[in-house]
CHARMM-style PDB file with segment names, atoms N, HN, CA, C and O in Angstrom:
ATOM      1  N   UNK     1     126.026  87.204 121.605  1.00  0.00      PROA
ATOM      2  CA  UNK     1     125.170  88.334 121.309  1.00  0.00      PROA
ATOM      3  C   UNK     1     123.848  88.136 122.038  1.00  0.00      PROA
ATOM      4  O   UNK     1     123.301  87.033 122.016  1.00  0.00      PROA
ATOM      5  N   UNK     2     123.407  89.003 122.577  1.00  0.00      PROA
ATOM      6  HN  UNK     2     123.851  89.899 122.594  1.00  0.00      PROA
ATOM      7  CA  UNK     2     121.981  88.960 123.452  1.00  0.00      PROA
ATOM      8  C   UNK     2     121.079  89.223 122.725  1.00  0.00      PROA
ATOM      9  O   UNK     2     121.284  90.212 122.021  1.00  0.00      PROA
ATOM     10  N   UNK     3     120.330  88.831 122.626  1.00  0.00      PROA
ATOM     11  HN  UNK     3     120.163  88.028 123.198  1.00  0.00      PROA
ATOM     12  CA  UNK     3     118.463  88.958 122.217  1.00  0.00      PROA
ATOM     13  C   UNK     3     118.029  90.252 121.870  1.00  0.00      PROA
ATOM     14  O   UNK     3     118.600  91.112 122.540  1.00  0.00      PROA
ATOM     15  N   UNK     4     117.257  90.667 121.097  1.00  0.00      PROA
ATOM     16  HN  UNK     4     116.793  89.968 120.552  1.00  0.00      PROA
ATOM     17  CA  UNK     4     116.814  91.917 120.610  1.00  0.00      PROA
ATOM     18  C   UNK     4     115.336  91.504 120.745  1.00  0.00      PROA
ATOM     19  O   UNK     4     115.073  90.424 120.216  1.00  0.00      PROA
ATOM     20  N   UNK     5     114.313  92.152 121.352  1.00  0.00      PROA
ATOM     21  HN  UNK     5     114.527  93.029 121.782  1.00  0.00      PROA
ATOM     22  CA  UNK     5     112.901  92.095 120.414  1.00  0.00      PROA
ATOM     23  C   UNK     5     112.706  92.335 119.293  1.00  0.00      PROA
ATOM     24  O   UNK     5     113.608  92.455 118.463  1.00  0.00      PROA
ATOM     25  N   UNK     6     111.495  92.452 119.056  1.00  0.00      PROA
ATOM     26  HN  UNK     6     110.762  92.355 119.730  1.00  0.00      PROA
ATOM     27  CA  UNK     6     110.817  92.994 117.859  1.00  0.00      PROA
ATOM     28  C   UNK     6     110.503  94.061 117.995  1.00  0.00      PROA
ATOM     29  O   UNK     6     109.805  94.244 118.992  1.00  0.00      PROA
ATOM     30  N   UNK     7     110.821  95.327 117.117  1.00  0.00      PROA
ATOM     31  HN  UNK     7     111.388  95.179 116.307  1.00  0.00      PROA
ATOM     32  CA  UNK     7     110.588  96.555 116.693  1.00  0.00      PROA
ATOM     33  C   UNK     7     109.350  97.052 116.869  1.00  0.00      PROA
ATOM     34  O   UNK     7     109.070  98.084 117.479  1.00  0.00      PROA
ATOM     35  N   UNK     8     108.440  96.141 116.206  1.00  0.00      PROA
ATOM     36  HN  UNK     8     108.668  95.303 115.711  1.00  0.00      PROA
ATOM     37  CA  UNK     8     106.901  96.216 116.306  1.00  0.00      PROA
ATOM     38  C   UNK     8     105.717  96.534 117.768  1.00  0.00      PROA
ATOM     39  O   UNK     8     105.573  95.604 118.561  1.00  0.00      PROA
ATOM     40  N   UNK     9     105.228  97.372 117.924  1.00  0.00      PROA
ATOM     41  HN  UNK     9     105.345  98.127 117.279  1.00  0.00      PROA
ATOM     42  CA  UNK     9     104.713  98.053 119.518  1.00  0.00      PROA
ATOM     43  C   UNK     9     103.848  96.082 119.959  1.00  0.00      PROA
ATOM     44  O   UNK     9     103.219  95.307 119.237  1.00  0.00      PROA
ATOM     45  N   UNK    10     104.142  96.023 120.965  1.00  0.00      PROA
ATOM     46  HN  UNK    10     104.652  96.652 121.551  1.00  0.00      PROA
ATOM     47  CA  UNK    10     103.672  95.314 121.898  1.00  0.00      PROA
ATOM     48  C   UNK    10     104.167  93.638 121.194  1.00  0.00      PROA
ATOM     49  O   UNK    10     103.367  92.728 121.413  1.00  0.00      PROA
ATOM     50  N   UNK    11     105.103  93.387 120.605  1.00  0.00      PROA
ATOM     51  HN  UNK    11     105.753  94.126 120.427  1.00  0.00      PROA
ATOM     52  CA  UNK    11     105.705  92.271 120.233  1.00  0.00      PROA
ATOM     53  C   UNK    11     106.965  91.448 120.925  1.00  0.00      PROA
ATOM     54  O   UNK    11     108.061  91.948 120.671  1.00  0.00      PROA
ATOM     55  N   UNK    12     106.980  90.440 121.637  1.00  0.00      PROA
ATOM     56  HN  UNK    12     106.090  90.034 121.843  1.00  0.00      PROA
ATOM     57  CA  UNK    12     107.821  90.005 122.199  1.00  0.00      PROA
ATOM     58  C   UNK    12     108.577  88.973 122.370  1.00  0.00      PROA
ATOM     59  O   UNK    12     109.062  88.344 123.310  1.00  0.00      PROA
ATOM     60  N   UNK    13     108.556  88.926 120.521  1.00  0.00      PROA
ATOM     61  HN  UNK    13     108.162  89.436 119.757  1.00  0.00      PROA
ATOM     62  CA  UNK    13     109.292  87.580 119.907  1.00  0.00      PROA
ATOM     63  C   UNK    13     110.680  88.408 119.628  1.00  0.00      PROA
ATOM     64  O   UNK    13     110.906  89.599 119.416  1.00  0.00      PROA
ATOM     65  N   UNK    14     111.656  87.028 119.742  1.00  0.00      PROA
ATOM     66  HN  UNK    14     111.472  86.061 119.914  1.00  0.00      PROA
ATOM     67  CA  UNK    14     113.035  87.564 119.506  1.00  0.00      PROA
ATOM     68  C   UNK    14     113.696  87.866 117.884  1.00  0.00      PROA
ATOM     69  O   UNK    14     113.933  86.932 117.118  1.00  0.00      PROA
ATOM     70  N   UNK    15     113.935  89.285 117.528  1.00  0.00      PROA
ATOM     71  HN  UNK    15     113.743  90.043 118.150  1.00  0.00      PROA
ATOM     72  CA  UNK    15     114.216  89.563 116.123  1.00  0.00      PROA
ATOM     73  C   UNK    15     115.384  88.715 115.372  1.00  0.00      PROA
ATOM     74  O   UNK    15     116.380  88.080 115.719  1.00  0.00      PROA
ATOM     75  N   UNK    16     114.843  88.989 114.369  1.00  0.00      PROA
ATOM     76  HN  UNK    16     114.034  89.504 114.087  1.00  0.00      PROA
ATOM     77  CA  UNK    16     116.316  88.119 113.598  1.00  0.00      PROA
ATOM     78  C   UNK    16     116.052  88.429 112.102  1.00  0.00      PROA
ATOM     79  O   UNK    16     116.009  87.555 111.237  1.00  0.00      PROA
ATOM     80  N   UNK    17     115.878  89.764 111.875  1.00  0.00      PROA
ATOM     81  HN  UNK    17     115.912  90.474 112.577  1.00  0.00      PROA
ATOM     82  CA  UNK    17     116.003  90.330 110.340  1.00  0.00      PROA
ATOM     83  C   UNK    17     115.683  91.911 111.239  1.00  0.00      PROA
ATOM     84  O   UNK    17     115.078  92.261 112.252  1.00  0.00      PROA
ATOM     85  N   UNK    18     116.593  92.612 110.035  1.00  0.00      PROA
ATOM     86  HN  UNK    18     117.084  92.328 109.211  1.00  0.00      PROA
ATOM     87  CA  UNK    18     116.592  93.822 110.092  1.00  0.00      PROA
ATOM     88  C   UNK    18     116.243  94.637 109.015  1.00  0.00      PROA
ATOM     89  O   UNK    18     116.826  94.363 107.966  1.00  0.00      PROA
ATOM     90  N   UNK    19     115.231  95.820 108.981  1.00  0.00      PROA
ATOM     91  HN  UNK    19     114.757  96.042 109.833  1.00  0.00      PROA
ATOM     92  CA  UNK    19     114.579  96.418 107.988  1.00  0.00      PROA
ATOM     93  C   UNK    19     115.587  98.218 107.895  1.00  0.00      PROA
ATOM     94  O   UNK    19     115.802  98.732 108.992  1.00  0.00      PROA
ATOM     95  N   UNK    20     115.842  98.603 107.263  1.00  0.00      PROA
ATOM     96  HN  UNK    20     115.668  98.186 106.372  1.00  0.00      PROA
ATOM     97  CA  UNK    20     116.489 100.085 106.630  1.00  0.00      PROA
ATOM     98  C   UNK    20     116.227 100.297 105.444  1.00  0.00      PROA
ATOM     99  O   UNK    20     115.986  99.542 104.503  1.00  0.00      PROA
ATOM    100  N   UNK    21     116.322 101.992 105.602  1.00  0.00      PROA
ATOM    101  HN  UNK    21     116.517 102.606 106.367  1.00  0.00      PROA
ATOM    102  CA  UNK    21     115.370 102.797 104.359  1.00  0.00      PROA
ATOM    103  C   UNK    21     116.472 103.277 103.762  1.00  0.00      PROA
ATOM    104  O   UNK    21     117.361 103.727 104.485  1.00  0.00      PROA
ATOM    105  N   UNK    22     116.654 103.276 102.153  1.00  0.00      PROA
ATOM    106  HN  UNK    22     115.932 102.910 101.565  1.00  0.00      PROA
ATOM    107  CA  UNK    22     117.485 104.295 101.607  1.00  0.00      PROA
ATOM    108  C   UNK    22     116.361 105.143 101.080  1.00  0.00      PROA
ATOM    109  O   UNK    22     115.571 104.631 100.287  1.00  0.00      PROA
ATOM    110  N   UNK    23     116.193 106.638 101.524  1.00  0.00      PROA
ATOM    111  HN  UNK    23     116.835 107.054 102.169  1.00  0.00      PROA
ATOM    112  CA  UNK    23     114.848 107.541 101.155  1.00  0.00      PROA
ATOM    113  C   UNK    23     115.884 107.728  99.795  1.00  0.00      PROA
ATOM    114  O   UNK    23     115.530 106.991  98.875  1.00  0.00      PROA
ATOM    115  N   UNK    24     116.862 108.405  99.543  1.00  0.00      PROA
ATOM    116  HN  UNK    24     117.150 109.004 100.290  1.00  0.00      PROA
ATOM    117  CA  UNK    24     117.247 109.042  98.635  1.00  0.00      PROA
ATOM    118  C   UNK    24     117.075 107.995  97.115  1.00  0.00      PROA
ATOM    119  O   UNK    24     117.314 108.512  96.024  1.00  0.00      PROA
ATOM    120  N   UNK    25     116.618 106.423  97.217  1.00  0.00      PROA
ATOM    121  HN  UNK    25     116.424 106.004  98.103  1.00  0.00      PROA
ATOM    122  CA  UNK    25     116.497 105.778  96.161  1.00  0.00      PROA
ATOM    123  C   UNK    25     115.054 104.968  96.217  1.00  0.00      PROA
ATOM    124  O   UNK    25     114.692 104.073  95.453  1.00  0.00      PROA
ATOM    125  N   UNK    26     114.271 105.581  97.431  1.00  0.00      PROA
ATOM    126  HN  UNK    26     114.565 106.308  98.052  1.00  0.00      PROA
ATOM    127  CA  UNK    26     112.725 104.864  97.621  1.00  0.00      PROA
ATOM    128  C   UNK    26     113.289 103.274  97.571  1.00  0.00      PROA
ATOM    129  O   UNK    26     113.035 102.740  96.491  1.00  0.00      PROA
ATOM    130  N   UNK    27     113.846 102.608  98.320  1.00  0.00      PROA
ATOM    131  HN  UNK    27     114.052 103.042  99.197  1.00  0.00      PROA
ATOM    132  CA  UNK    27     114.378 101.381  98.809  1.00  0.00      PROA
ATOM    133  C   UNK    27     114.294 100.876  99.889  1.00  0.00      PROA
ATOM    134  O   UNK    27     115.032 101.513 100.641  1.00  0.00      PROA
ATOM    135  N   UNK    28     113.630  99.787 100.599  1.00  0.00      PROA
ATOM    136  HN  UNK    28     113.031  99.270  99.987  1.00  0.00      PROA
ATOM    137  CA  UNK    28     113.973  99.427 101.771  1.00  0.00      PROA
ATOM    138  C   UNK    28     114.212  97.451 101.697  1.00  0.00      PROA
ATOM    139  O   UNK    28     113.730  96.441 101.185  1.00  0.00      PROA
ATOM    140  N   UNK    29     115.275  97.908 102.592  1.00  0.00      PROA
ATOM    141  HN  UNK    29     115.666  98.729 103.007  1.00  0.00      PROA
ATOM    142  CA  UNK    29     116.251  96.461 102.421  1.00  0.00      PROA
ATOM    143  C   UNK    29     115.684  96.074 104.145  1.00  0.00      PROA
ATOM    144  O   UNK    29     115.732  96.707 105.200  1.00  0.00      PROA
ATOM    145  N   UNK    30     115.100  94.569 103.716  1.00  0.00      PROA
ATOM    146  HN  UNK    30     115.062  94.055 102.860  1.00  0.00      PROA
ATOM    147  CA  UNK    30     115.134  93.669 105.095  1.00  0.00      PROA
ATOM    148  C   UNK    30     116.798  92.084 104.577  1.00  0.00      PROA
ATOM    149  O   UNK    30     117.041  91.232 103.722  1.00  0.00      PROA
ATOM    150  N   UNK    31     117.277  92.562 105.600  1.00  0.00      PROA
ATOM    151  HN  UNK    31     117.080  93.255 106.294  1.00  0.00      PROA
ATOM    152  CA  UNK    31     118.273  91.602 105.597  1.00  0.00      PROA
ATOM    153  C   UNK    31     118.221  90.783 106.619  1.00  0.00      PROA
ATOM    154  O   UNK    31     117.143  90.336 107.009  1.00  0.00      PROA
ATOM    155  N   UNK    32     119.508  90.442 107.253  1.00  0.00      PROA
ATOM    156  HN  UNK    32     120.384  90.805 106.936  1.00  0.00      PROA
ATOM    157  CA  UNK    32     119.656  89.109 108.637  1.00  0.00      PROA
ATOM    158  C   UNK    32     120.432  90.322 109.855  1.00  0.00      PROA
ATOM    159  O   UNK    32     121.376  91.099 109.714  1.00  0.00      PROA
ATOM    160  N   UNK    33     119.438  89.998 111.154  1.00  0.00      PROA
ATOM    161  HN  UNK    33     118.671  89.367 111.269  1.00  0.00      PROA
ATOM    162  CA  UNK    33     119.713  90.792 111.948  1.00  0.00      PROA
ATOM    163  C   UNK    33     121.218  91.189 111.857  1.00  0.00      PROA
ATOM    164  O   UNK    33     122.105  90.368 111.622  1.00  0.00      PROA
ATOM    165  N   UNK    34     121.482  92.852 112.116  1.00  0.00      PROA
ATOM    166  HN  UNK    34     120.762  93.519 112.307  1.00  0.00      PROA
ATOM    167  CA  UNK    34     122.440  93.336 112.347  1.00  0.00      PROA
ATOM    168  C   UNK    34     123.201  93.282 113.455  1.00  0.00      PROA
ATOM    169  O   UNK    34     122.631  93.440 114.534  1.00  0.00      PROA
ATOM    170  N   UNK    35     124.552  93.064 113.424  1.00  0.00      PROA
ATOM    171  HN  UNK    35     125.015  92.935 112.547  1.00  0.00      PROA
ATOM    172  CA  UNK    35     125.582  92.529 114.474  1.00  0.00      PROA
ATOM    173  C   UNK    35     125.341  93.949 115.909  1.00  0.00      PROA
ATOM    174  O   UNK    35     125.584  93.693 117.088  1.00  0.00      PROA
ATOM    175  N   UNK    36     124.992  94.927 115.576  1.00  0.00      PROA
ATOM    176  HN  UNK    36     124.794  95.136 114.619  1.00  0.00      PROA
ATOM    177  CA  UNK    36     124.490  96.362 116.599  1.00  0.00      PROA
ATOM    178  C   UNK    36     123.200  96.957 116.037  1.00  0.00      PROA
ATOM    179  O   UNK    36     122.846  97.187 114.881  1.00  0.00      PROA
ATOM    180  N   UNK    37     122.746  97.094 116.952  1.00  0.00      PROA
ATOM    181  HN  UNK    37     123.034  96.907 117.892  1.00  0.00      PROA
ATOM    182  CA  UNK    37     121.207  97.752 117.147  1.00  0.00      PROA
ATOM    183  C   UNK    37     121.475  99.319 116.498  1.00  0.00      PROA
ATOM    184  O   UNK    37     122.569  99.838 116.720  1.00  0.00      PROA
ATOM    185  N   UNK    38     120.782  99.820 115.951  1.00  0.00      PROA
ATOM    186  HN  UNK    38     119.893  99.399 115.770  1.00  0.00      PROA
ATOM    187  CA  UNK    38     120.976 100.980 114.573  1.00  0.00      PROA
ATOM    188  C   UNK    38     119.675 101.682 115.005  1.00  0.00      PROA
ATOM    189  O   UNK    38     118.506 101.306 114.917  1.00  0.00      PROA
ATOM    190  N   UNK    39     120.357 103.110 115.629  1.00  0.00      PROA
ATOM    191  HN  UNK    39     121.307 103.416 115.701  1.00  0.00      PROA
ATOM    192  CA  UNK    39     118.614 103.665 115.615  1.00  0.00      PROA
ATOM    193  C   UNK    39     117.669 104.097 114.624  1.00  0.00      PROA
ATOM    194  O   UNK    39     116.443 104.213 114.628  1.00  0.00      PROA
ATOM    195  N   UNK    40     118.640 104.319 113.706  1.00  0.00      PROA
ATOM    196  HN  UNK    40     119.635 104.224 113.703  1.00  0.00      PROA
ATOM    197  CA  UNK    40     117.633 104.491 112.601  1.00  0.00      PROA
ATOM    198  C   UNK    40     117.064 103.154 111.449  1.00  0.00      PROA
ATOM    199  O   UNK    40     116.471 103.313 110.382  1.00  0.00      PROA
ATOM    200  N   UNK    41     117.563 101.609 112.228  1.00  0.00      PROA
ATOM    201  HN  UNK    41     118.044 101.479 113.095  1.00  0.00      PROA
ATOM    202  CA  UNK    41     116.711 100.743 111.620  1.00  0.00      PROA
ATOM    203  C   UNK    41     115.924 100.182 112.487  1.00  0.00      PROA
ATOM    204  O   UNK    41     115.747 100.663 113.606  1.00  0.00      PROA
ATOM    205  N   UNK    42     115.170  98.738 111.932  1.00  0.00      PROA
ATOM    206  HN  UNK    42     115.314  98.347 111.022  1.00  0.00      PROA
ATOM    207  CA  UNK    42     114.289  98.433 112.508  1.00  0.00      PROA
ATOM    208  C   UNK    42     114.450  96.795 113.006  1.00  0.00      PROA
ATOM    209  O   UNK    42     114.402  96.304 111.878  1.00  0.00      PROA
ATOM    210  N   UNK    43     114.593  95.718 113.838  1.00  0.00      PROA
ATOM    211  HN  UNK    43     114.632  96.117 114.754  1.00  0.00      PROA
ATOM    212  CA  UNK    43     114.669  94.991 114.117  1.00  0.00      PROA
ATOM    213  C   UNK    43     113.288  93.899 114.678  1.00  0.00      PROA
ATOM    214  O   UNK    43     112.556  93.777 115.660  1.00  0.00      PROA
ATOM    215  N   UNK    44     113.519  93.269 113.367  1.00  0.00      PROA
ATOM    216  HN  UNK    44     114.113  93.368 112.569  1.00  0.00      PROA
ATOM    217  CA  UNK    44     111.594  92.440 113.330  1.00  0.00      PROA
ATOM    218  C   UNK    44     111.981  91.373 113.464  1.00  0.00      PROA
ATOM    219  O   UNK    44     113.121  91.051 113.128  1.00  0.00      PROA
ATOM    220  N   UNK    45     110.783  90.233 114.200  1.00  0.00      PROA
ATOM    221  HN  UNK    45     109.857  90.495 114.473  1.00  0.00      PROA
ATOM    222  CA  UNK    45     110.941  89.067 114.331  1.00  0.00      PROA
ATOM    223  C   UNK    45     110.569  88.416 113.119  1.00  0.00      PROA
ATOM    224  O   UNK    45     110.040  89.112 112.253  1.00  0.00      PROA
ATOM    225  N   UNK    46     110.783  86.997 112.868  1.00  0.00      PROA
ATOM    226  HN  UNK    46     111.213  86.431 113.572  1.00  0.00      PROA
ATOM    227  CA  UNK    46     110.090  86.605 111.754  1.00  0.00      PROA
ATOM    228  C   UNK    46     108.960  86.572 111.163  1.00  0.00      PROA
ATOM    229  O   UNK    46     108.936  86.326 109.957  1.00  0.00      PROA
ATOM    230  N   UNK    47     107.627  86.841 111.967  1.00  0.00      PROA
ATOM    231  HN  UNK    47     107.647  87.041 112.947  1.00  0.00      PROA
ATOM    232  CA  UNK    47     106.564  86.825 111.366  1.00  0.00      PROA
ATOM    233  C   UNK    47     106.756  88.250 110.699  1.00  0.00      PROA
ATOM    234  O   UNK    47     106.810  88.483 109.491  1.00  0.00      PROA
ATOM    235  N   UNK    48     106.847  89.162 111.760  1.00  0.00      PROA
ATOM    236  HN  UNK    48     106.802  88.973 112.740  1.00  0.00      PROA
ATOM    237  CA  UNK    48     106.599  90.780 110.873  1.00  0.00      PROA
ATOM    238  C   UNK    48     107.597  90.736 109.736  1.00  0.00      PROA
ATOM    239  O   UNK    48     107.337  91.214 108.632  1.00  0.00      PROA
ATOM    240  N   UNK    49     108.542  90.255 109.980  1.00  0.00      PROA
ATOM    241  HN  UNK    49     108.754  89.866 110.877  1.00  0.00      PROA
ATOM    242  CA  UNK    49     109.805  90.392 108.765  1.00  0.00      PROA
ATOM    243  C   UNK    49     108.967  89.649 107.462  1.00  0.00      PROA
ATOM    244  O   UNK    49     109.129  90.265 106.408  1.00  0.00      PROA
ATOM    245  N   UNK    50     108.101  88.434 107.358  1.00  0.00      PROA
ATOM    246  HN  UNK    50     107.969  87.934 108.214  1.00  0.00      PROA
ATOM    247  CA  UNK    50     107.720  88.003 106.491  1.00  0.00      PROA
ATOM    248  C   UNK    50     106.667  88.673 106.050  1.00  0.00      PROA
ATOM    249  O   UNK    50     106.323  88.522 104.878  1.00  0.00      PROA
ATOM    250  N   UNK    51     105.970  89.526 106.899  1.00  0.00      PROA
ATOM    251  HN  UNK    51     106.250  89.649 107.851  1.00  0.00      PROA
ATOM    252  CA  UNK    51     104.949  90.184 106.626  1.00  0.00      PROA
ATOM    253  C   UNK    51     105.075  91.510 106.239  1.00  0.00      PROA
ATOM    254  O   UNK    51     104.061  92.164 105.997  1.00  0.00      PROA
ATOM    255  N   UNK    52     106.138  91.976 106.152  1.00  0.00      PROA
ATOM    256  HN  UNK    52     106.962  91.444 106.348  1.00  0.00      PROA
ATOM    257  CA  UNK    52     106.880  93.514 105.695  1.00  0.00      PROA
ATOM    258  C   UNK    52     106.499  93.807 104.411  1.00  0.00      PROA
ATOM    259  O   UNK    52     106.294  92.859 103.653  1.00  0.00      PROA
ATOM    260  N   UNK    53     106.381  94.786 104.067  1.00  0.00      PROA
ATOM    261  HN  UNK    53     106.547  95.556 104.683  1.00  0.00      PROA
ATOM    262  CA  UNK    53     105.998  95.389 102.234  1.00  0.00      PROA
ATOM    263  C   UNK    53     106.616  96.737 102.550  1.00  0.00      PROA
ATOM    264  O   UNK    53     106.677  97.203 103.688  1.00  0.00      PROA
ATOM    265  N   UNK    54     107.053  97.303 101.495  1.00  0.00      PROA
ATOM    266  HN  UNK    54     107.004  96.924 100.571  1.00  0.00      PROA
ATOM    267  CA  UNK    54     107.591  98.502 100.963  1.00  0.00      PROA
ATOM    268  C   UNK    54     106.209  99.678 100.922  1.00  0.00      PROA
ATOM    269  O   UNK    54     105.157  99.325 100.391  1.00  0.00      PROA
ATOM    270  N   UNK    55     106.322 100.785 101.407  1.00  0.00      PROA
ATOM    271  HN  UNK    55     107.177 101.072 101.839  1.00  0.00      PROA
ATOM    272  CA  UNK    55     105.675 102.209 100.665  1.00  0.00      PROA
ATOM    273  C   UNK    55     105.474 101.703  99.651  1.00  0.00      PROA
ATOM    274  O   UNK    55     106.094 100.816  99.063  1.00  0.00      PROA
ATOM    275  N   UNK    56     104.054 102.580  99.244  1.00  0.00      PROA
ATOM    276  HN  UNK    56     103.551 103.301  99.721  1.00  0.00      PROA
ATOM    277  CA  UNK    56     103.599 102.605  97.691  1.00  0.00      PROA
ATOM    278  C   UNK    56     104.612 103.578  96.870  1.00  0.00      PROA
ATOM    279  O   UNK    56     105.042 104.627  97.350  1.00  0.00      PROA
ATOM    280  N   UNK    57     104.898 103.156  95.729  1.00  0.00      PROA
ATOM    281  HN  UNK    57     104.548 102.304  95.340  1.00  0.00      PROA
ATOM    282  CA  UNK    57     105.992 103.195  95.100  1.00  0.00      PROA
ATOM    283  C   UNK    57     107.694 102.909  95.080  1.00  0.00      PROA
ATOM    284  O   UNK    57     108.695 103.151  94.407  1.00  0.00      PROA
ATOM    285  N   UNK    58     107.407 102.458  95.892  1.00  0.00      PROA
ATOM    286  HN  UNK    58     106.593 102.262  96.439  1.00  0.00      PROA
ATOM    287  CA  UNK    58     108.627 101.934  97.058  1.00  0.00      PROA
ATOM    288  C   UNK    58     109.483 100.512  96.172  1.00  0.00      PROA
ATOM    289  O   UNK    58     108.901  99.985  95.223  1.00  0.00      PROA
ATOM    290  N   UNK    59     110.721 100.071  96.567  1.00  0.00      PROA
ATOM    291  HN  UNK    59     111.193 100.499  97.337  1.00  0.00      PROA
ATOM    292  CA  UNK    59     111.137  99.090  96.080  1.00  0.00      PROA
ATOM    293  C   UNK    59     111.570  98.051  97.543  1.00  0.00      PROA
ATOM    294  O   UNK    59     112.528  98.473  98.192  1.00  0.00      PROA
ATOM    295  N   UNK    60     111.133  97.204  97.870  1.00  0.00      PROA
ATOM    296  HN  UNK    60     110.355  96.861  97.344  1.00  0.00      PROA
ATOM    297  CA  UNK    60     111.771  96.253  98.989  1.00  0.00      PROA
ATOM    298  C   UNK    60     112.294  94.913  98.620  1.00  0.00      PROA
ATOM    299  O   UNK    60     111.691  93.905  98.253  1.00  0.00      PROA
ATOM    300  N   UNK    61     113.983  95.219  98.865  1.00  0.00      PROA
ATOM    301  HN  UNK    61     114.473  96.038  99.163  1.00  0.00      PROA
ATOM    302  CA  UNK    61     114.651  94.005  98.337  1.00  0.00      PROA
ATOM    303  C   UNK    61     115.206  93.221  99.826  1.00  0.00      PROA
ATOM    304  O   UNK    61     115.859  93.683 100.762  1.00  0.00      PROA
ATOM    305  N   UNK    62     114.742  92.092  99.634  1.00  0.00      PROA
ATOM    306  HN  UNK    62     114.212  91.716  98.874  1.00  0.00      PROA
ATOM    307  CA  UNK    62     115.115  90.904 100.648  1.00  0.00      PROA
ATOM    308  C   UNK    62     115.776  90.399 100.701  1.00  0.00      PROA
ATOM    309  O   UNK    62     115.533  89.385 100.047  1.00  0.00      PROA
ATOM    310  N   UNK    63     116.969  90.354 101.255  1.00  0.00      PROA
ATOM    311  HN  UNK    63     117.166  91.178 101.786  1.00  0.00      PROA
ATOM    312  CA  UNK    63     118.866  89.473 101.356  1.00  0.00      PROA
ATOM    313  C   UNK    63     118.368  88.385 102.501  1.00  0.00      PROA
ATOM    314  O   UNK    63     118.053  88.598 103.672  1.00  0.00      PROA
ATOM    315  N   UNK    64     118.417  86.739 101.510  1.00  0.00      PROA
ATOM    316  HN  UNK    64     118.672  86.567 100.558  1.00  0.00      PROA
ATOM    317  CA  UNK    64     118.192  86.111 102.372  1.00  0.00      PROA
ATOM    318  C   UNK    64     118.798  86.355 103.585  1.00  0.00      PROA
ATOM    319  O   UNK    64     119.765  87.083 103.810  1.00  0.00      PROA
ATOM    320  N   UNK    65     117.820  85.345 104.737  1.00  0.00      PROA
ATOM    321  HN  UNK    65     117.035  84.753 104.555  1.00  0.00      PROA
ATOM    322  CA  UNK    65     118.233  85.137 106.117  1.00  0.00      PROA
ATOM    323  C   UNK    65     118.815  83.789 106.632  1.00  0.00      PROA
ATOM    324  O   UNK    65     119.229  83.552 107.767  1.00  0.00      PROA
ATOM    325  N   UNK    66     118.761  82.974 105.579  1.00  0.00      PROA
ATOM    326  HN  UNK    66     118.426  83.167 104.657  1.00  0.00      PROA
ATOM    327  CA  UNK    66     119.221  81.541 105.721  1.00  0.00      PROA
ATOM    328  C   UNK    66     119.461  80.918 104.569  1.00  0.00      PROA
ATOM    329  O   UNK    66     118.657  80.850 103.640  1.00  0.00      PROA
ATOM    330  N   UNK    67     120.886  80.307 104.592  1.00  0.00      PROA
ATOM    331  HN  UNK    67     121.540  80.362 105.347  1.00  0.00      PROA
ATOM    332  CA  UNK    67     120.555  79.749 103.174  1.00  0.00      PROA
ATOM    333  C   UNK    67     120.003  78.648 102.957  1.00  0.00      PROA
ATOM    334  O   UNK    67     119.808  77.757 103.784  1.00  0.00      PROA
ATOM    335  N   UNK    68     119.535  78.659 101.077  1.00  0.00      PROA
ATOM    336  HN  UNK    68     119.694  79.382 100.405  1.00  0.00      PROA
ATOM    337  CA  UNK    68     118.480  77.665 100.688  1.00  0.00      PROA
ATOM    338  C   UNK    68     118.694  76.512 101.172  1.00  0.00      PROA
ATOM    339  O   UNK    68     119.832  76.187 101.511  1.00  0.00      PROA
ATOM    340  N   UNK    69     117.700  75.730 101.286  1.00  0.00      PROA
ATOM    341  HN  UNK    69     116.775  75.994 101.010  1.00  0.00      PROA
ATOM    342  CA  UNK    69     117.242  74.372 101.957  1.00  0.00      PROA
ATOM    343  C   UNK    69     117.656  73.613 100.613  1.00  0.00      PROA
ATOM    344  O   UNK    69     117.740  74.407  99.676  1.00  0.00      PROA
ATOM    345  N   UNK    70     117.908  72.429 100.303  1.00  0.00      PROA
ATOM    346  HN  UNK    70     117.840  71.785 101.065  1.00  0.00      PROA
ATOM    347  CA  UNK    70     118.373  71.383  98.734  1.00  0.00      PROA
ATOM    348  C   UNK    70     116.848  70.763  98.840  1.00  0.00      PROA
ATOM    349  O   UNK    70     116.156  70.489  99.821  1.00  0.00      PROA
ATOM    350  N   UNK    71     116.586  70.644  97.262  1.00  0.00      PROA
ATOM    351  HN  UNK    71     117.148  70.867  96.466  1.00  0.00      PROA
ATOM    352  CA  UNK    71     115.350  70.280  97.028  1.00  0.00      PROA
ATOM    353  C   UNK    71     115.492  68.894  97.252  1.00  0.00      PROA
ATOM    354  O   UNK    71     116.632  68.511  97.514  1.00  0.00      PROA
ATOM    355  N   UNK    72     114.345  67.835  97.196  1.00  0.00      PROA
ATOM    356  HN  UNK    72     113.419  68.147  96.983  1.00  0.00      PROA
ATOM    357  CA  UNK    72     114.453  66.742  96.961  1.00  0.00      PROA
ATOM    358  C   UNK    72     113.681  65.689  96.213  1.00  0.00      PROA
ATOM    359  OT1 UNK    72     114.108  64.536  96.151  1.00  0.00      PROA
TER     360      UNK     72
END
């Protein structure tokens, strides 16, 4: 799979989480980059992906991108 940027205007780190809106339930889901580029989502690198928030009144649920690290 080839490289995607970042979604974000003038960003040129390589994405690896993907952001989509369900309007009809005020929801937006950032998950782990999508296997095809989706024009109606959004493809962020990690900083913006960590830095993402939902619309006011909005719900934003996060499907990890890696799984957990074991404590120690």
């Amino acid at each position: 799979m080839s490289s995607r940027p970042c979604s974000r205007v003038a960003c040129p780190d390589e994405s690896v989480a993907t952001l989509t809106f369900d309007y009809g339930d005020s929801m937006a889901v950032l998950g782990p980059l999508s296997l095809v580029r989706e024009p109606h989502s959004f493809d962020l690198c990690d900083r913006h992906a960590r830095r993402t928030s939902a619309p006011q009144g909005w719900q934003l649920v996060r499907l990890r991108t890696m799984p957990a690290q074991p404590r120690d």
